[in-house]
N, CA and C atoms as an extended XYZ file, in Angstrom:
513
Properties=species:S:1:pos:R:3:atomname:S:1:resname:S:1:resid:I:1 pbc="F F F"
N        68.141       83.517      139.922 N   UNK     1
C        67.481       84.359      138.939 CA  UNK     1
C        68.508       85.057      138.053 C   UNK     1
N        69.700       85.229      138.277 N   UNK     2
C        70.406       86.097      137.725 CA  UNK     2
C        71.412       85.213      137.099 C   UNK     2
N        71.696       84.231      137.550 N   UNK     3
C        71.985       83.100      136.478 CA  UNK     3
C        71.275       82.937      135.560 C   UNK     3
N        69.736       82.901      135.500 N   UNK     4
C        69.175       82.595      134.191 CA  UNK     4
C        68.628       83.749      133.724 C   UNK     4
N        68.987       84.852      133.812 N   UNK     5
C        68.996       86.028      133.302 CA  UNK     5
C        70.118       86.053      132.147 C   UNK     5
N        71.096       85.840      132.790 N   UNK     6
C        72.471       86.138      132.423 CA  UNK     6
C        73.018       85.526      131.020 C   UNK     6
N        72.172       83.588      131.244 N   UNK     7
C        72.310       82.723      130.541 CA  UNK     7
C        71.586       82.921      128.812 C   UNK     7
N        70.380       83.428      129.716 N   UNK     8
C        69.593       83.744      128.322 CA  UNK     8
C        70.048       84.907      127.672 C   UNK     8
N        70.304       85.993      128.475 N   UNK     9
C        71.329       87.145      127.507 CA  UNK     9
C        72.046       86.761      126.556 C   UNK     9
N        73.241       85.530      126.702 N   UNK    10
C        74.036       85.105      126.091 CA  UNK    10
C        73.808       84.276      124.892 C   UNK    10
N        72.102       83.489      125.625 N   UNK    11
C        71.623       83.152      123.869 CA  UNK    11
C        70.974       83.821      123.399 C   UNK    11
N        70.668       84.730      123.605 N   UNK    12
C        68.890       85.657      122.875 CA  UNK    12
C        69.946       86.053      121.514 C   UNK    12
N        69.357       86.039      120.552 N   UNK    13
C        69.867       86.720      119.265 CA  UNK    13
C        68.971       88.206      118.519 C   UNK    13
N        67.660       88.243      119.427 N   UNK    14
C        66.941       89.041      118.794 CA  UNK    14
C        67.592       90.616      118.850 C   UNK    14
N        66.594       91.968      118.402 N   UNK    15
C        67.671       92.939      118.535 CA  UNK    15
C        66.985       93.679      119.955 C   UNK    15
N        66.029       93.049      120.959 N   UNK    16
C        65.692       93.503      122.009 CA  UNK    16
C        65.578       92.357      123.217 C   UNK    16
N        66.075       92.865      124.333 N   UNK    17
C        66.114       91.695      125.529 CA  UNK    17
C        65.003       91.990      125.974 C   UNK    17
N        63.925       91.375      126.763 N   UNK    18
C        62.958       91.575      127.833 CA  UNK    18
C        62.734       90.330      129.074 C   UNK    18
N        62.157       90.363      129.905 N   UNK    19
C        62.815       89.444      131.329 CA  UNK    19
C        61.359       89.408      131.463 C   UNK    19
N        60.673       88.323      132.193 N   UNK    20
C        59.235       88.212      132.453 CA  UNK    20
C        59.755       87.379      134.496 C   UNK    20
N        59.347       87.376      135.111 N   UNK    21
C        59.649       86.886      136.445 CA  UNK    21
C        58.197       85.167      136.124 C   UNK    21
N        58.877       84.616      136.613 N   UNK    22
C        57.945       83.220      136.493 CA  UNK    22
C        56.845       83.159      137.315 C   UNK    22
N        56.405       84.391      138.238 N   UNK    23
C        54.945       84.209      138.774 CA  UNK    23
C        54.121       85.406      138.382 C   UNK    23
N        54.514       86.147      137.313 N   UNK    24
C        54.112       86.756      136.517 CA  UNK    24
C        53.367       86.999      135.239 C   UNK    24
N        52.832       87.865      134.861 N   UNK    25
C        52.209       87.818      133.369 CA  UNK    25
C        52.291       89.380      132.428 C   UNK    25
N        52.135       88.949      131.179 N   UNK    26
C        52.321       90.149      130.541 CA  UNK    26
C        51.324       89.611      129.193 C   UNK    26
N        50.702       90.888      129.306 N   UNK    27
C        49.855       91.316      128.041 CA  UNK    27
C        50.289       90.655      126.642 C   UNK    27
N        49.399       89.936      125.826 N   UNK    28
C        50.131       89.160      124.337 CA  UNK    28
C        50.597       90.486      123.824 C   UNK    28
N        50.038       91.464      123.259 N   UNK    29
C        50.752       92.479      122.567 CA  UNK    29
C        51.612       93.407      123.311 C   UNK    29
N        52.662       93.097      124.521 N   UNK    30
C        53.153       93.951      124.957 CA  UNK    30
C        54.554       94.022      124.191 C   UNK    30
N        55.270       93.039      124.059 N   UNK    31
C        56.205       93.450      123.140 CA  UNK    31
C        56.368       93.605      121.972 C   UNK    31
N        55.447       93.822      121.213 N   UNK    32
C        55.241       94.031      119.620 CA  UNK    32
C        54.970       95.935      120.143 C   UNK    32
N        54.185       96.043      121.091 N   UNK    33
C        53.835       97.741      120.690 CA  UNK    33
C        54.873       98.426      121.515 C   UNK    33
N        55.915       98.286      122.536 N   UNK    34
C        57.027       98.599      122.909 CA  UNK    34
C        58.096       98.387      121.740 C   UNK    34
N        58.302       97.030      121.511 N   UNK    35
C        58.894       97.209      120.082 CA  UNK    35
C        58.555       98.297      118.866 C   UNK    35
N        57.504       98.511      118.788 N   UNK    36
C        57.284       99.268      117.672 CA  UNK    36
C        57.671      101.014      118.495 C   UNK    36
N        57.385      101.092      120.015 N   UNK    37
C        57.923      102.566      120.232 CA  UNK    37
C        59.331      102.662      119.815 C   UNK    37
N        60.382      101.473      120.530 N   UNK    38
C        61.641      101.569      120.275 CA  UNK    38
C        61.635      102.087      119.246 C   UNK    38
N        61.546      101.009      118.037 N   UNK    39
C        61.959      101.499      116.873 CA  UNK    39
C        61.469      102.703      115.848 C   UNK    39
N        60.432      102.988      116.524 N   UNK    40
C        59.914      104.734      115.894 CA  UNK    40
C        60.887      105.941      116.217 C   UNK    40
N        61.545      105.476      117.494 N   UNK    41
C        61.827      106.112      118.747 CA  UNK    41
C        63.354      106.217      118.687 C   UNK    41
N        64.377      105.282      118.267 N   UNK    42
C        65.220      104.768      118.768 CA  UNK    42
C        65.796      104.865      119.882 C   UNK    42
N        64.731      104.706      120.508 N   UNK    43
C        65.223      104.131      122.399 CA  UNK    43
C        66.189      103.270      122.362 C   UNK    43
N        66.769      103.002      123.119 N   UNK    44
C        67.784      101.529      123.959 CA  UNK    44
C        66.933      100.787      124.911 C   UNK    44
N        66.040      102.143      125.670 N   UNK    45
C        65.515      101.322      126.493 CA  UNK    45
C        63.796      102.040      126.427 C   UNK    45
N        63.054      101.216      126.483 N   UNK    46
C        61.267      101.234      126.783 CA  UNK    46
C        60.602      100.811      127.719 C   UNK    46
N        59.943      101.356      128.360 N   UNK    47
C        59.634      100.704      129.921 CA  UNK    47
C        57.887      101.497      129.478 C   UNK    47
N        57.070      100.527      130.795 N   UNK    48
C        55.481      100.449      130.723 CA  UNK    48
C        55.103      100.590      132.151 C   UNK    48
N        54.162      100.732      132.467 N   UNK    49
C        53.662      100.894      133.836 CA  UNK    49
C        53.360       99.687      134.054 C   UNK    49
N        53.056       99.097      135.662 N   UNK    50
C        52.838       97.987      135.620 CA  UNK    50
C        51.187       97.830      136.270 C   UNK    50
N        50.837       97.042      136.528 N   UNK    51
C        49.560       96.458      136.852 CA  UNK    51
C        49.848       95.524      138.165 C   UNK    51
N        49.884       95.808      139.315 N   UNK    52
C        49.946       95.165      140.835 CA  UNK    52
C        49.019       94.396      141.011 C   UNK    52
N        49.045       93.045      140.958 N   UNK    53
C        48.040       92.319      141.119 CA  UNK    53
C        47.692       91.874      142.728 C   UNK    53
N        46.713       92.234      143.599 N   UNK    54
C        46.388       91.857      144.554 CA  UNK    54
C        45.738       90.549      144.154 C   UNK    54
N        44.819       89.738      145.488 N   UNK    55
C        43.925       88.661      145.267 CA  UNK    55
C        42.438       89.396      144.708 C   UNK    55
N        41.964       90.546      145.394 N   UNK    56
C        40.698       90.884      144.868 CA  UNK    56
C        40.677       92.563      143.858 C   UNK    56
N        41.807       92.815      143.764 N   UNK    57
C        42.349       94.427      143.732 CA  UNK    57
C        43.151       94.483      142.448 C   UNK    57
N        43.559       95.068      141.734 N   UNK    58
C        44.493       95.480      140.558 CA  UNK    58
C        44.625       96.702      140.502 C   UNK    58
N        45.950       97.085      140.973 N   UNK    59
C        46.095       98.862      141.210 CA  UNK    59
C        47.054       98.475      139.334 C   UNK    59
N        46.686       99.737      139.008 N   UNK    60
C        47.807      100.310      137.661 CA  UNK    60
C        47.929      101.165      138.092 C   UNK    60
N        49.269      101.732      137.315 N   UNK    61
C        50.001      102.636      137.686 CA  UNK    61
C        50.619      103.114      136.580 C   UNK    61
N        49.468      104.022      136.045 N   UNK    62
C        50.048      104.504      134.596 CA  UNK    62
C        51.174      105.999      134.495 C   UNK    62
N        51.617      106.170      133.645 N   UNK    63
C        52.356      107.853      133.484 CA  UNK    63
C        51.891      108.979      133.381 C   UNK    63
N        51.037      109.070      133.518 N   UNK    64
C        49.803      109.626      132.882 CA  UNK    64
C        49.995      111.508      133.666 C   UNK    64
N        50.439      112.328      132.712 N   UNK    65
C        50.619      113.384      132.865 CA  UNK    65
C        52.407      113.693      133.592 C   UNK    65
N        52.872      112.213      132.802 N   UNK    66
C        54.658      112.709      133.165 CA  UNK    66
C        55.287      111.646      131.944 C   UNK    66
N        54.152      111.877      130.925 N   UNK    67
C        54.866      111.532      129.448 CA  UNK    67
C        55.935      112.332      128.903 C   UNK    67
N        55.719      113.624      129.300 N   UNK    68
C        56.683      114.345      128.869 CA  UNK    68
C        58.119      114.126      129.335 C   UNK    68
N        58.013      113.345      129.995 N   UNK    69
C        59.515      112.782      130.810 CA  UNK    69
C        60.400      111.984      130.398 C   UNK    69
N        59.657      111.340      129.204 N   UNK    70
C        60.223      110.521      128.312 CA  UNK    70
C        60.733      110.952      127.149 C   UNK    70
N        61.335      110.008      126.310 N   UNK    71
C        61.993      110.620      124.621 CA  UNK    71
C        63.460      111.368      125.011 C   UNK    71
N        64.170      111.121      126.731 N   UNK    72
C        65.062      111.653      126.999 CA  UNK    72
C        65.616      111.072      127.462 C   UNK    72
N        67.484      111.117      127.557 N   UNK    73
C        68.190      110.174      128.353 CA  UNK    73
C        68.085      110.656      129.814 C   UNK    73
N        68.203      109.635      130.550 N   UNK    74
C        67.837      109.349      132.394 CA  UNK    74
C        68.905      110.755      132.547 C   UNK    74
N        69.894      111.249      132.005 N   UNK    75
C        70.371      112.069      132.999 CA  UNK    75
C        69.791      113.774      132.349 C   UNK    75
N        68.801      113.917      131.477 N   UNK    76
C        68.337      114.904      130.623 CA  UNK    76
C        66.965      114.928      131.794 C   UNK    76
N        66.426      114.042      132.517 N   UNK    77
C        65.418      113.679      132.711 CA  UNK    77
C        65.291      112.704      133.830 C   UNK    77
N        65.914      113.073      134.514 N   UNK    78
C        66.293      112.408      136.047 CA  UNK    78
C        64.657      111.258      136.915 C   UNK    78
N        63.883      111.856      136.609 N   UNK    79
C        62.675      111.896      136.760 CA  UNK    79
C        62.112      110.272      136.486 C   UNK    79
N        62.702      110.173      135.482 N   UNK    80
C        62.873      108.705      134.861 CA  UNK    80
C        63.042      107.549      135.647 C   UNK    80
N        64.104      107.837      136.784 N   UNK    81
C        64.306      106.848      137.908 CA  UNK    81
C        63.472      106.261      138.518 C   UNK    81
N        62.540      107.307      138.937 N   UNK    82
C        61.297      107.150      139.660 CA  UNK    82
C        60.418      106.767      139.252 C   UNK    82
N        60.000      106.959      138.304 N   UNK    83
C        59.147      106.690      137.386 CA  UNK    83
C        58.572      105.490      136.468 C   UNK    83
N        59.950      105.018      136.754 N   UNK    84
C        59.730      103.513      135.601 CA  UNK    84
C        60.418      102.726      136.941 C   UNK    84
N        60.501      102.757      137.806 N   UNK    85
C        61.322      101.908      138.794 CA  UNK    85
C        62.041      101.273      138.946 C   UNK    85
N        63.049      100.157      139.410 N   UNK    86
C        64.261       99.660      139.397 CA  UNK    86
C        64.349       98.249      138.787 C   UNK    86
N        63.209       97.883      138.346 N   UNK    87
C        62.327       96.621      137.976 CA  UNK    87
C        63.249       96.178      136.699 C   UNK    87
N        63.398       95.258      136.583 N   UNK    88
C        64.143       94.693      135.230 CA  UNK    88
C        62.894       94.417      134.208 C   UNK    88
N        62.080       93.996      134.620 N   UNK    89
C        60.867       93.881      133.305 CA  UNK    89
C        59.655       94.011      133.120 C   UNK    89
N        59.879       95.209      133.464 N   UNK    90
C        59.062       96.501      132.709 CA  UNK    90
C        59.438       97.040      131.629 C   UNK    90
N        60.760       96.649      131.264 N   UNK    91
C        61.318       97.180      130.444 CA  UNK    91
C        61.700       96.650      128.771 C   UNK    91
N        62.314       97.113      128.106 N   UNK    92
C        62.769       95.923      127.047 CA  UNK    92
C        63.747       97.411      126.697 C   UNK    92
N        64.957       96.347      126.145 N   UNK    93
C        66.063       96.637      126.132 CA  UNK    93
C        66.843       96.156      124.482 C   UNK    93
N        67.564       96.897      123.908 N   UNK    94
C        68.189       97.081      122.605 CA  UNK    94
C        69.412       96.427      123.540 C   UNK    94
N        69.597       95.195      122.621 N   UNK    95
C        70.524       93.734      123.003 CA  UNK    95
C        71.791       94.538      122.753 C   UNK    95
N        72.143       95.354      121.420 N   UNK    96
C        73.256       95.682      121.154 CA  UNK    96
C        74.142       96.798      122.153 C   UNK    96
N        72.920       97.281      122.985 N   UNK    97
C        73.574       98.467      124.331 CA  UNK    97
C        73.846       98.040      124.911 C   UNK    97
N        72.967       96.474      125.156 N   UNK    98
C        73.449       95.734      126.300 CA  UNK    98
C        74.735       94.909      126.256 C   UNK    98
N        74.675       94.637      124.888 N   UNK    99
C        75.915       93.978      125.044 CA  UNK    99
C        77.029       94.863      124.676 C   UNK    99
N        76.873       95.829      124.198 N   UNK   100
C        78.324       97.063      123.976 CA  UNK   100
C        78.341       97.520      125.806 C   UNK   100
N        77.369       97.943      126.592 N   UNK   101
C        77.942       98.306      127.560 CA  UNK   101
C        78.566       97.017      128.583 C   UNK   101
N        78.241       95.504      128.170 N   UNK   102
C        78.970       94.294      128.993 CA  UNK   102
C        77.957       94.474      130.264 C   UNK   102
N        77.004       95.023      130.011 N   UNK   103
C        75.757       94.990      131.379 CA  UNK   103
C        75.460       93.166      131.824 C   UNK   103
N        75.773       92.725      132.901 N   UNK   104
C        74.644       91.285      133.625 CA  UNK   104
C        74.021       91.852      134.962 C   UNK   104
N        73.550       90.962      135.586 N   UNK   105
C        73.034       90.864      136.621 CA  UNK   105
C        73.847       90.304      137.501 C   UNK   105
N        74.000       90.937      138.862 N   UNK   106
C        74.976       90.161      139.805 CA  UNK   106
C        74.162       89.287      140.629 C   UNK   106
N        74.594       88.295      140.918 N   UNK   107
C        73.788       87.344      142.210 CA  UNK   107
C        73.704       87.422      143.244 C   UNK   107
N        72.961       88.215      143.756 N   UNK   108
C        72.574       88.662      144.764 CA  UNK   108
C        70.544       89.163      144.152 C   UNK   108
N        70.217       89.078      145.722 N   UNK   109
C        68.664       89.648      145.996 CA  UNK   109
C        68.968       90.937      145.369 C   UNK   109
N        67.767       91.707      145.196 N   UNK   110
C        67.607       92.902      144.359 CA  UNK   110
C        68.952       93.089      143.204 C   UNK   110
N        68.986       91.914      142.547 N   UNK   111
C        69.955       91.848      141.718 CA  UNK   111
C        69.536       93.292      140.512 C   UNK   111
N        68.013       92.985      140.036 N   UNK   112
C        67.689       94.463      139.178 CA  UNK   112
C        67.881       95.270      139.672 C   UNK   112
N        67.690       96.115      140.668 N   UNK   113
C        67.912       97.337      140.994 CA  UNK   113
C        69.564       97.724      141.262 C   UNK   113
N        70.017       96.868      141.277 N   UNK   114
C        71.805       96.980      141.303 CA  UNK   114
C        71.773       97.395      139.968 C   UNK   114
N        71.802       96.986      138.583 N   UNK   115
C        71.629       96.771      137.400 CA  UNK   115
C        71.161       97.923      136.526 C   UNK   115
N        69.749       97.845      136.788 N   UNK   116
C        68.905       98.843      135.810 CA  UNK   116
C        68.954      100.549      136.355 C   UNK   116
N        69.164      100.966      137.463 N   UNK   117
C        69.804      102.788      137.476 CA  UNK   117
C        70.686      102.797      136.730 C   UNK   117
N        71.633      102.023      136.357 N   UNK   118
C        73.229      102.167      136.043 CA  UNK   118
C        72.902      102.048      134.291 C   UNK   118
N        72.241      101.632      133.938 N   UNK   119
C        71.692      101.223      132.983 CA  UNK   119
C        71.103      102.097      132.123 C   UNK   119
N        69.800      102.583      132.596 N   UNK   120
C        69.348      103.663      132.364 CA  UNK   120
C        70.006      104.793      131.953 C   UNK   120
N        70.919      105.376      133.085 N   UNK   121
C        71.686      106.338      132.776 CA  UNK   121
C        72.571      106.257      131.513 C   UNK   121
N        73.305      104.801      131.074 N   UNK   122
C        73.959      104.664      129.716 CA  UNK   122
C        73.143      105.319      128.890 C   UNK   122
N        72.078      104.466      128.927 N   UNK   123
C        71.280      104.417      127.591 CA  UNK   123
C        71.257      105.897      126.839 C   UNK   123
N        70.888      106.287      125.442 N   UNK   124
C        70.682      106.771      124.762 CA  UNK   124
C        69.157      107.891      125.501 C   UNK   124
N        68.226      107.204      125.110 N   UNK   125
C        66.721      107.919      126.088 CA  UNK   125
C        65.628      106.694      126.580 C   UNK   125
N        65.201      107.076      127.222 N   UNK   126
C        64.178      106.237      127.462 CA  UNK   126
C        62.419      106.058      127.395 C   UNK   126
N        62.133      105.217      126.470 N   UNK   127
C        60.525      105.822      126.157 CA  UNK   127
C        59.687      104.964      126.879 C   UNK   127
N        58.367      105.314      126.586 N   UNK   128
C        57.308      104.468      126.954 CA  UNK   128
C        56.482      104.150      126.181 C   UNK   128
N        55.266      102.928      126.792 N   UNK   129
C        54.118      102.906      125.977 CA  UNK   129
C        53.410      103.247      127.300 C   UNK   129
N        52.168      103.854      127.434 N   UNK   130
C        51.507      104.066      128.513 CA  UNK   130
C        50.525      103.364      128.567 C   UNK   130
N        50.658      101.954      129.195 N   UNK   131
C        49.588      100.709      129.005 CA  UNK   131
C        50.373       99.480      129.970 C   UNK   131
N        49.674       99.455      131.103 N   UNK   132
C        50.020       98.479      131.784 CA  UNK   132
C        50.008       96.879      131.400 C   UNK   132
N        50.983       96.674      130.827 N   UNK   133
C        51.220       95.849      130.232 CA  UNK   133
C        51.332       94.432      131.253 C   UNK   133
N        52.557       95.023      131.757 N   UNK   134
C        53.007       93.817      132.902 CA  UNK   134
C        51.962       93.811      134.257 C   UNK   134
N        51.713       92.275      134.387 N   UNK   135
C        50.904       91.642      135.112 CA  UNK   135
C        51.874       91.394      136.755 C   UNK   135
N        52.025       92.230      138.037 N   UNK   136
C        53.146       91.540      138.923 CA  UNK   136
C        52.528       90.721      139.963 C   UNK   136
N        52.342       89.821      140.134 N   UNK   137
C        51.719       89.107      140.908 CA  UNK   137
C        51.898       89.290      141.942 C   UNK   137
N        51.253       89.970      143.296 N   UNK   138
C        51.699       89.874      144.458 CA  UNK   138
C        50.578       88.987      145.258 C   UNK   138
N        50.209       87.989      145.352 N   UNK   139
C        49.183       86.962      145.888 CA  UNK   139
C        49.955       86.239      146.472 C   UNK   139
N        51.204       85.379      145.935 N   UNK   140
C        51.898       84.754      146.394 CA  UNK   140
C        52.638       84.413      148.080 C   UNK   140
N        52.018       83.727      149.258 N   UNK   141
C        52.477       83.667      150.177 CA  UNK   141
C        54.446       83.034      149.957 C   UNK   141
N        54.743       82.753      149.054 N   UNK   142
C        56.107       82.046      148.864 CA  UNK   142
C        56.582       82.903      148.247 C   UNK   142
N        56.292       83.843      147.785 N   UNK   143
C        57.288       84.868      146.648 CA  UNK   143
C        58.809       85.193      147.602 C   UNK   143
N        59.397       85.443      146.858 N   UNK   144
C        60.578       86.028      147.503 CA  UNK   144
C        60.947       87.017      148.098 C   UNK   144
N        59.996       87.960      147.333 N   UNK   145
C        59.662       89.796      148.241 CA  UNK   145
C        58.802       89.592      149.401 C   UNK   145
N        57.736       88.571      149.823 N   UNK   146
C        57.124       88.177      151.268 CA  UNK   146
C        57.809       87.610      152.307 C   UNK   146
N        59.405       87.082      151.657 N   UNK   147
C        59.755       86.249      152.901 CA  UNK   147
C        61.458       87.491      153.190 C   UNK   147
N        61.617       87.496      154.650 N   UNK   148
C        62.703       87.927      154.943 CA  UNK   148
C        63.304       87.563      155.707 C   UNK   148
N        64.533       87.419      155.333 N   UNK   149
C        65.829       86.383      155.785 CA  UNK   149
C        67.446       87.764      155.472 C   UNK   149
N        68.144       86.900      155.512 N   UNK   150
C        69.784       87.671      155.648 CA  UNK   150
C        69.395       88.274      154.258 C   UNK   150
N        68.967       87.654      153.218 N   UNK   151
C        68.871       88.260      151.782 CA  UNK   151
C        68.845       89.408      151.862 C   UNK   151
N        67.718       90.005      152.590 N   UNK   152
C        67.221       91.327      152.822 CA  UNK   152
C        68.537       92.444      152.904 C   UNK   152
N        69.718       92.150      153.492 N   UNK   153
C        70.867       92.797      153.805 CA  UNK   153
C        71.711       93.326      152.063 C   UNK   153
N        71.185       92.279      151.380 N   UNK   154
C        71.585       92.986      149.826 CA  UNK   154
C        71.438       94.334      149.425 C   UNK   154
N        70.105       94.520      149.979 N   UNK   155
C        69.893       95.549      149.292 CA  UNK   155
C        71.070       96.767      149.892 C   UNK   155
N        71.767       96.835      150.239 N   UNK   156
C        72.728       97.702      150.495 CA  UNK   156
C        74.066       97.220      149.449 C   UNK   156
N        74.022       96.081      148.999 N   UNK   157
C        74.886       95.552      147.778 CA  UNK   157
C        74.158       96.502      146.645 C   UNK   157
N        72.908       96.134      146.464 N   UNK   158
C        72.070       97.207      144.946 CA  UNK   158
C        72.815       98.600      145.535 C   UNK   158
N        73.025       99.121      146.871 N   UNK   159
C        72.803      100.408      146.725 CA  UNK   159
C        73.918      100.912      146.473 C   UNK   159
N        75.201      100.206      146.825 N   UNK   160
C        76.817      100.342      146.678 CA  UNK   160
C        76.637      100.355      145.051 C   UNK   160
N        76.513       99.304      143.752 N   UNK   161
C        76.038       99.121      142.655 CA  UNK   161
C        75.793      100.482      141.872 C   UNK   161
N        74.835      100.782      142.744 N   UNK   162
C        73.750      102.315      142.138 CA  UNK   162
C        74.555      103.585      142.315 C   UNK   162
N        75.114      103.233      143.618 N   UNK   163
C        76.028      104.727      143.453 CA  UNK   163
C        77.515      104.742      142.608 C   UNK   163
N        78.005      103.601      142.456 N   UNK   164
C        79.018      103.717      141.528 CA  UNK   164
C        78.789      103.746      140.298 C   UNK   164
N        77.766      103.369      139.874 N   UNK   165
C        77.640      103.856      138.002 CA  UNK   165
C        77.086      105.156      138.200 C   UNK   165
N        76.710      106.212      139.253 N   UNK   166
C        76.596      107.251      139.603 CA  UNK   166
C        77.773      107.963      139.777 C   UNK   166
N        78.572      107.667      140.352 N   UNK   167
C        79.363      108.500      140.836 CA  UNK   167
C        80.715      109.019      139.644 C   UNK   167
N        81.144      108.188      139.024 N   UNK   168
C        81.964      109.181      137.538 CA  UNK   168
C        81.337      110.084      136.710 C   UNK   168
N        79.971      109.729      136.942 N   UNK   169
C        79.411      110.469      135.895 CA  UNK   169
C        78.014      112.212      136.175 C   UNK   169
N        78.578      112.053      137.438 N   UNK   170
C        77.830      112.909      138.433 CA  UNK   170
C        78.560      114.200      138.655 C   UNK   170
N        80.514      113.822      138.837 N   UNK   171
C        81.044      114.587      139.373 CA  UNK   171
C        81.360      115.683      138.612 C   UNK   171
């Protein structure tokens, strides 16, 4: 996944990145009206609530009374972390931050959440649209978040990741 994350970074030419996961879905107008916050906004980064897809169930999970949390950079507004979660695409991202800060994805499991805290915190501020845009499929008996193996041990790689783009800028 983070190979073809990485790959397409390197070709995308547009002036915003966004990542869709392949057992996933997203709303036709989700990146035209995130696009249009960015650029009202000048965010770096825009993130949406998502929509959890069970088999008979669809929880959303909107912002709804922690809008005010937004229109600020992650360290003005800490709150942000939590809030928009560690998820790579939920988000959409101004190509030129990404590529001035030299941000990829490392290969490894929970490769986003290594990634996007560290990220966040660069950025300029971070906005929203409050509209569950993204579709996350959790039905899947094969997904990769249902099955656990050694992978699982990464996530202490994301967490080493998370605390070092934390830690210069904390002290």
């Amino acid at each position: 996944l983070s190979d073809a994350r990485n790959y397409g970074i390197a070709k995308a030419s547009g002036e915003y990145l966004a990542f869709v996961d392949s057992d996933d879905y997203v709303d036709i107008d989700m990146f035209e009206k995130m696009y249009a916050r960015a650029a009202e906004t000048d965010a770096e980064v825009v993130a949406c609530p998502v929509a959890y897809e069970h088999a008979a169930v669809v929880r959303k999970r909107y912002y709804t009374g922690k809008e005010h949390l937004f229109g600020k950079s992650a360290v003005e507004s800490p709150g942000l972390f939590v809030l928009t979660n560690s998820y790579a695409w939920n988000k959409i991202y101004r190509r030129e931050f990404w590529l001035r800060g030299n941000y990829s994805f490392p290969k490894q499991y929970f490769e986003d959440s290594a990634l996007t805290y560290g990220l966040m915190l660069d950025a300029n501020k971070v906005e929203c649209v409050n509209i569950a845009f993204y579709h996350y499929d959790q039905t899947r008996d094969d997904a990769i978040t249902k099955n656990v193996d050694r992978r699982i041990f990464d996530i202490f790689k994301s967490c080493e990741s998370i605390i070092a783009s934390f830690t210069p800028k904390i002290e």
